[in-house]
N, C-alpha and C positions, 0 to 999 in steps of 0.2 A: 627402626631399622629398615622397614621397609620401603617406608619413602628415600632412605638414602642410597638405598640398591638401584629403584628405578628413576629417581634423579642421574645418577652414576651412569646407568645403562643407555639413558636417554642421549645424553650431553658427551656418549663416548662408542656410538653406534659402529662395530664393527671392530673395535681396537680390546674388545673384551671375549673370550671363548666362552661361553654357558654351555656347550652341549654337557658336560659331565654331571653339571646340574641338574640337567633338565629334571628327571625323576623328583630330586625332592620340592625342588621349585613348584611344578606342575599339581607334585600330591597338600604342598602348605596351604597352594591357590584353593583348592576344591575343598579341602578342610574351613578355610576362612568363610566360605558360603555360609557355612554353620546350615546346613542341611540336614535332613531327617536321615539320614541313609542308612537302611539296617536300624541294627538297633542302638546304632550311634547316637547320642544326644545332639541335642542343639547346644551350643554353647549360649550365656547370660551374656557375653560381653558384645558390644558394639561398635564398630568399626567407620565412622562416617569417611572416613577419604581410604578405606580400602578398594571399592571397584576401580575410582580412576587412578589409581596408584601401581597397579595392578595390570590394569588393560594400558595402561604406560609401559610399563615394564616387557611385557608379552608382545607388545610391536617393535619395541625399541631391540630387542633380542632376535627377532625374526630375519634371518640373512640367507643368501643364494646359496643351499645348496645343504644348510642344516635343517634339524627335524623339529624344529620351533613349532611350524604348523602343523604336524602331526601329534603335538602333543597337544597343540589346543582344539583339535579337532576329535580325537579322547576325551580329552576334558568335555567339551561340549557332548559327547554323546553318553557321555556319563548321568548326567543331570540333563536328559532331552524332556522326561519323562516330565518337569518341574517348568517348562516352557510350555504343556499345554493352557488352551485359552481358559479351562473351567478353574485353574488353580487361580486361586484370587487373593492367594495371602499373602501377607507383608515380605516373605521370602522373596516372591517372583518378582518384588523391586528391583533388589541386588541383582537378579538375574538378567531382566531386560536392561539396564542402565549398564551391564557388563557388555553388551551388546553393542550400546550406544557410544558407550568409552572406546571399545576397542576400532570401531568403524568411524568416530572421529581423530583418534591420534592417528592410525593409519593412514585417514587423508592428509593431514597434518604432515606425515615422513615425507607421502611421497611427494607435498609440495613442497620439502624442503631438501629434496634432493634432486629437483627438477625446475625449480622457480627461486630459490628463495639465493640471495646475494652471500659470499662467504662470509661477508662480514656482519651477516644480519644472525647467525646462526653455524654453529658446527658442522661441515659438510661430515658426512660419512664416510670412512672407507670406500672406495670406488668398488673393491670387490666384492662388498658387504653392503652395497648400493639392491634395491629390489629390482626386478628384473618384471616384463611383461606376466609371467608365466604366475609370480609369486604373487600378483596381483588378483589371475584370477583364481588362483586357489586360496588365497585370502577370502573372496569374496565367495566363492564355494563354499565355505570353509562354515561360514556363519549366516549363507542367505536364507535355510530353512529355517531354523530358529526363528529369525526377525519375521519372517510371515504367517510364522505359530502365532507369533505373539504381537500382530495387528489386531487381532480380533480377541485379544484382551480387553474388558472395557475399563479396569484398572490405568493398564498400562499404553493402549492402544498410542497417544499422541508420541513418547517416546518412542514406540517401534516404528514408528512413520516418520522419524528423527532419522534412525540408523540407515532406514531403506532411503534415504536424501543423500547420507554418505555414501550409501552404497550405491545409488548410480550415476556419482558424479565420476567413481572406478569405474564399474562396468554398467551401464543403461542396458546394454542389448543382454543382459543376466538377470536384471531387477524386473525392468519396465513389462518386458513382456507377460512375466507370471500374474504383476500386480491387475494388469487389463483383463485379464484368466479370468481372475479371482471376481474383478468388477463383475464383468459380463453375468457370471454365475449368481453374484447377489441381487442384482436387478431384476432375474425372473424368480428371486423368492422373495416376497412382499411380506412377510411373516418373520422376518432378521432386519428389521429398519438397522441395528446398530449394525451389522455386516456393513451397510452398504456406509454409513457418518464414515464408521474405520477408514474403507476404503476410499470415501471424498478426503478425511485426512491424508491419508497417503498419497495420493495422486497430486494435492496439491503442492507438499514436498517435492516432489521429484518432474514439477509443471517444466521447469528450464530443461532437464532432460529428457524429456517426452518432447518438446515443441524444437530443441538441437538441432543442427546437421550436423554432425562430427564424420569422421571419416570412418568410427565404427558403429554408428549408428545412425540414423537417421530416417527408420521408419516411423518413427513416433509419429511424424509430420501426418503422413497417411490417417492416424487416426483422430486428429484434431478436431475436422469439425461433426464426425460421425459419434465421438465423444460427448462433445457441447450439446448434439441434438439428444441425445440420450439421458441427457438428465436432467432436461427443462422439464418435464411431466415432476418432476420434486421439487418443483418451485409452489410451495402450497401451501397457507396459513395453518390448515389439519397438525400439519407437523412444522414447528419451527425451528427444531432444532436442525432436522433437514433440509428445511430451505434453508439456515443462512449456512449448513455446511455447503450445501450446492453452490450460493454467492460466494462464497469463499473462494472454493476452486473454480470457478469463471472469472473471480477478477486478476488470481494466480495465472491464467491462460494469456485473458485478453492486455495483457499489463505487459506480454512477451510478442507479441506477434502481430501482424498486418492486416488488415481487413482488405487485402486485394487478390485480385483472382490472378493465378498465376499457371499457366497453362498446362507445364509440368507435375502438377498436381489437379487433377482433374475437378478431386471435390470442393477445391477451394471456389469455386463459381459460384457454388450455395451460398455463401458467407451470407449474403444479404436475404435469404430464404432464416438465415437462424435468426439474424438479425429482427426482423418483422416477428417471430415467431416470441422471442426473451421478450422482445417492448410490449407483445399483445399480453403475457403472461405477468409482468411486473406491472401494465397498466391496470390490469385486473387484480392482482396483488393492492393496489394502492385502493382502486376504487372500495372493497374492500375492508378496509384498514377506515375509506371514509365514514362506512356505517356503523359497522361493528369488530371488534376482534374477534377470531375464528375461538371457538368453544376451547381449545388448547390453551389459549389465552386465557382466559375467562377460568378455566378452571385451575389452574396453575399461578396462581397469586405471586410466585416467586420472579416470575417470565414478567417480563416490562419490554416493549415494545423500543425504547430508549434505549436502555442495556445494551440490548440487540446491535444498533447502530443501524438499523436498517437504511438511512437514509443516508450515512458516509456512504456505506456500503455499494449502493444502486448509483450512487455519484462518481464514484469511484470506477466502477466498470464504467459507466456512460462516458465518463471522460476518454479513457483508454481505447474506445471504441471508437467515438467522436476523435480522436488524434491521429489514430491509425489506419482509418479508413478513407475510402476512394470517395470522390464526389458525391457521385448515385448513392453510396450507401447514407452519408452524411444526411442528405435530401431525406430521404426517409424517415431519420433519426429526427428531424429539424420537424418533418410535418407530422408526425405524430404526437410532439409534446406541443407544439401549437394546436393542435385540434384539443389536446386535453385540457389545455387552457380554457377554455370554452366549456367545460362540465362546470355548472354552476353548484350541483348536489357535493364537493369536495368538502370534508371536513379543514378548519384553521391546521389541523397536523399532517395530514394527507398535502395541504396546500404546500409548506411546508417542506415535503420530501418532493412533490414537483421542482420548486421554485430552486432548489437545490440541483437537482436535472437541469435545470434552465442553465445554474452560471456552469457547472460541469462539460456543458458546449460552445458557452462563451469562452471559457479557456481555449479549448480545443481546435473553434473554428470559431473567430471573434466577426469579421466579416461578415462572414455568412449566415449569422445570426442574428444580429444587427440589423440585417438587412429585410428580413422578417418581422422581426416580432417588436421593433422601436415602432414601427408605425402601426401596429395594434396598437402597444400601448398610446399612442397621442389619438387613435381612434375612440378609444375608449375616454380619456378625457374630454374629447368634445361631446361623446354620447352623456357623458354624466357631468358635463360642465352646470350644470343647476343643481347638481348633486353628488358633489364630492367627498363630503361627510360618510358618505355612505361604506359602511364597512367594508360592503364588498368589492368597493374599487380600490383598499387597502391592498390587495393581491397583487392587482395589477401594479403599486406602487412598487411593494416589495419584488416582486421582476425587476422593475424600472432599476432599483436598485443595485440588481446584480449585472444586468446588461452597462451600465457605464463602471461593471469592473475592467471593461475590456482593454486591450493599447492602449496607450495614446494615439499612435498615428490612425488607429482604427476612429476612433474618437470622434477627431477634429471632422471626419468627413459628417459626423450626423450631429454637428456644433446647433443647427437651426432647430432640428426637433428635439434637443435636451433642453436649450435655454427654454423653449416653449415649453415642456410640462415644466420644468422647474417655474415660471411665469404663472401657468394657471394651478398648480398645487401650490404653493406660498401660502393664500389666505388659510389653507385647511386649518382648523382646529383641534381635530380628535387626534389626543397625543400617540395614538400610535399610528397615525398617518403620516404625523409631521417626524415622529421619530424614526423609520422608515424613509425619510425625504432628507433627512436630514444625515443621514448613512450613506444615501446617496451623494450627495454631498462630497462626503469626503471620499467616499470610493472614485467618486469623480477624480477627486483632486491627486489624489494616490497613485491613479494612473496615469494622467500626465505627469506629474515629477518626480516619481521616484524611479529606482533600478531597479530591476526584477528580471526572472528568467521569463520568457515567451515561447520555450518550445518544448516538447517535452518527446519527439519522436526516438524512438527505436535508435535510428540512425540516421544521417544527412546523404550519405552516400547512395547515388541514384544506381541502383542494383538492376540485371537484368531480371532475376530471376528474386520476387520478392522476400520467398521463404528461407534465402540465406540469412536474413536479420533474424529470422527467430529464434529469441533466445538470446543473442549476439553478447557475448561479454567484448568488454570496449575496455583498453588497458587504458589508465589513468593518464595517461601522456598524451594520447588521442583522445581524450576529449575535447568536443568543441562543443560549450554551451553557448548559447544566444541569450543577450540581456536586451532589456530597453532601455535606452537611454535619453533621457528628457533634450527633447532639441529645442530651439530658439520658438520655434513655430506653436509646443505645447508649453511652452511656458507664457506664453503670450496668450494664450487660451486658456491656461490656468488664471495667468493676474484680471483678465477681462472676467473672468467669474467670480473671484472676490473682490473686484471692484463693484461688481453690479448686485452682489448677495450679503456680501460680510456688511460694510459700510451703512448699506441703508437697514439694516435691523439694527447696527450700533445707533444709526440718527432714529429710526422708530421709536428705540427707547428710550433716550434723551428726550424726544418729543413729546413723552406719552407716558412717561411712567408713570407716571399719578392718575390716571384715568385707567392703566391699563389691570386687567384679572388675575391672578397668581397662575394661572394655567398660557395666557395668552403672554407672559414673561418669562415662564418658562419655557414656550416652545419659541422665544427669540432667541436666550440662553441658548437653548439648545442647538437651535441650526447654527450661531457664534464657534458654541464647542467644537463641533464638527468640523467646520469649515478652519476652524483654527490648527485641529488635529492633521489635517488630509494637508495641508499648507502649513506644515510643519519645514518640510525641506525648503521654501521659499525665504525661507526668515533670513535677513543676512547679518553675517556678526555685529553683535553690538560693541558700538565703540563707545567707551564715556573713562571720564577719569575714573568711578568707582569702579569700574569692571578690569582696567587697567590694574589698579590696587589690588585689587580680589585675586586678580590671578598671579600677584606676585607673589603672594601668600604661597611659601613650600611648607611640604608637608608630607611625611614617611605615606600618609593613610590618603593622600592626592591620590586620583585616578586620573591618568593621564590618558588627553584625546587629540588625536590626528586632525583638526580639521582642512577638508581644502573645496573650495568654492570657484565656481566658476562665473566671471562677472557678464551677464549682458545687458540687454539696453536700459528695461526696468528693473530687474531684481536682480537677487544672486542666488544660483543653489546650491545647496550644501549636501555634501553626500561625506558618509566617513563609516 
């Protein structure tokens, strides 16, 4: 019955009168909690779709000018006492989730009484439509609560759900308490979980903190005074804190510009934070290359992989490396090249560099390229009488991720790839050759295939940069940027598997009977590769059996689109 009241109520917003109800509605809701109250029992029975059935019904009822909110704002203070953070029992479930339900459908109405097409959805009553006013006493109505109950360590992630709802309504009601709250737990070092809470939280609500909107837009102000404040918690000691801190930094830098925009005075530091994260995560890794921090070591449960520590630091780098201004880039670019050069790097440490590495080849392919291609053909000459050498496996592995880059970026450094791909060939140790042979096809992947290449904020050259952050882009304005394989890379593609594929197919024609199971397999293997990455080059086969094959219908047929573009030597296929 009661899903069918708030189905009803929902799907008929304003065409129905509840006030007469209100009272027993109001009293059945608070009863359902099955709360202690007095010496009322708890009820045995369980209700799984009672809160969002419920907090459905109580928005869906809410109209300009009735006492909907007054009764849930009763109700809430009825049961305040059962939102503080020490209560930790299975009650305070239902309780927070009522919170979350009600601050999600909410947002819910009012996009569907403001955004959403008539015929996607039941408009409301115009005069039963919510009004500014009922907005923010909705959100008055329920923000104490949600901030009782961040610092639940039960329920903490859900209350940092509702507080996401809640200042996507009002940001200048939410954002300001929650930065209150931070500042406060940073100079008490004796509550680490105060402070996770509050990295959770903040990183929900990063889009409306970094906004311009027309009723807020101070957040901006505290962006990078924020960033600098919580790099001292980037600390193996604690990892649960640091990867909450990488959390909300990659939350931040994933919305916003790395350019100094003058109207915002502290934005000039950027590159002051910038040196400061890289010096703090390089030290992080070095680190990581010896030993894991005692936290690790005594926590058997905690894996360093779980973590994801190394998406993670790639992840921000990219965002960073995308968004940012030349100068800043330069900096980003000469730091992981110097690190290059620490020979003491653990294979797992190496690892989460080499990861940093293509993270700025996305970002800035050029200007990377333009660097660190010609270390690596330095390095091959320095070790050309010693290639085997494990440790010039690293530098391969780079090698690897630097020809993920364009194609047209590509073609310009054609001379020094065919050259290491020339003097690495002999290598032996299968996982040099396996590593070269990824290369390989990465090579070939990015001259022929499609793919997006840009990944900024926005295209539109802005005076003042900090209007993008944040920036929701309606789907109709979108403009993404692909690659698309032209005449030029495909002719650099075929000139590479003519000069690599073929002569290991005649190698082993040549030479199988003389040749090693390790030295056939790594022909195989650069074969495979080069077969996979020059997959798009393949042009349809014609033959009478293929003709027959596909004449063959059939209910459980998958049917495919193909369309290919013919030029001089090949064809490619995209579908």
């Amino acid at each position: 019955m009661l899903i069918l009241f708030s189905s009803l109520s929902w799907n008929n917003i304003g065409y129905i009168n509840w006030e007469k109800w209100f009272d027993q509605i109001f009293t059945r809701l608070l009863r359902g909690f099955n709360l202690p109250i007095g010496k009322m029992k708890m009820s045995s029975q369980e209700y799984s779709y009672f809160v969002d059935t419920t907090s459905k019904w109580v928005v869906a009822m809410i109209e300009n000018g009735n006492s909907c909110l007054k009764y849930l704002e009763e109700l809430l203070f009825s049961i305040k006492t059962f939102y503080h953070p020490s209560n930790t029992d299975i009650l305070q479930e239902n309780l927070v989730d009522f919170l979350v339900s009600l601050s999600k459908h909410f947002v819910d109405r009012v996009h569907i009484e403001r955004r959403t097409r008539p015929f996607w959805h039941s408009v409301p009553r115009q005069t039963a439509q919510l009004t500014e006013d009922d907005i923010t006493n909705f959100v008055n109505c329920i923000k104490d609560y949600v901030f009782m109950s961040i610092f639940n360590k039960d329920y903490d992630n859900e209350a940092a759900v509702a507080c996401q709802y809640l200042s996507i309504l009002r940001p200048e009601l939410i954002i300001p308490t929650i930065l209150d709250k931070y500042h406060s737990s940073i100079e008490n070092l004796h509550e680490p979980h105060r402070y996770i809470s509050l990295m959770n939280c903040l990183q929900r609500v990063a889009r409306q903190l970094v906004q311009q909107t027309d009723s807020y837009s101070e957040g901006q102000l505290f962006v990078l005074p924020l960033l600098n404040s919580i790099l001292p918690a980037i600390d193996l000691n604690d990892i649960e804190k640091t990867y909450s801190t990488l959390d909300f930094i990659e939350s931040i830098v994933c919305q916003i510009t790395f350019i100094d925009c003058p109207s915002i005075s502290s934005t000039g530091k950027f590159e002051d934070f910038i040196i400061e994260f890289l010096t703090r995560i390089f030290f992080l890794i070095e680190n990581l290359s010896t030993n894991f921090s005692d936290s690790l070591i005594i926590n058997k449960d905690i894996d360093i992989d779980d973590l994801a520590i190394e998406a993670k630091l790639s992840s921000i780098l990219f965002h960073i490396a995308q968004n940012s201004s030349d100068e800043i880039f330069k900096v980003i670019r000469e730091r992981l090249l110097n690190l290059t050069d620490n020979p003491s790097l653990s294979t797992e440490v190496r690892d989460i560099v080499t990861s940093l590495i293509e993270s700025i080849v996305r970002a800035n392919p050029n200007e990377t390229l333009k660097y660190f291609l010609p270390k690596i053909r330095q390095s091959v000459d320095e070790n050309r009488t010693n290639l085997e050498n494990t440790e010039f496996t690293w530098y391969l592995a780079i090698f690897s991720k630097l020809v993920s880059a364009r194609g047209e970026i590509l073609i310009n450094y054609k001379t020094d790839i065919f050259y290491i791909f020339d003097q690495c060939l002999p290598i032996e140790n299968k996982k040099s050759y396996e590593i070269l042979s990824s290369a390989a096809k990465c090579f070939l992947q990015s001259l022929t295939q499609i793919y997006p290449i840009e990944y900024k904020l926005t295209n539109e050259d802005l005076e003042i940069p900090t209007q993008a952050w944040g920036k929701s882009i309606d789907y109709d304005k979108l403009d993404v940027r692909f690659h698309f394989p032209t005449d030029e890379e495909i002719e650099l593609a075929s000139e590479f598997i003519e000069k690599y594929l073929y002569s290991q197919i005649d190698f082993l024609k040549e030479n199988n009977s003389k040749l090693t199971n390790n030295q056939r397999l790594k022909s195989l293997t650069i074969i495979e590769a080069i077969g996979i990455g020059s997959f798009r080059l393949v042009p349809p086969i014609e033959s009478q059996q293929i003709q027959a094959f596909e004449s063959i219908q059939s209910k459980y047929q998958i049917q495919y689109d193909i369309f290919f573009k013919p030029l001089s030597k090949i064809r490619i296929i995209s579908s």
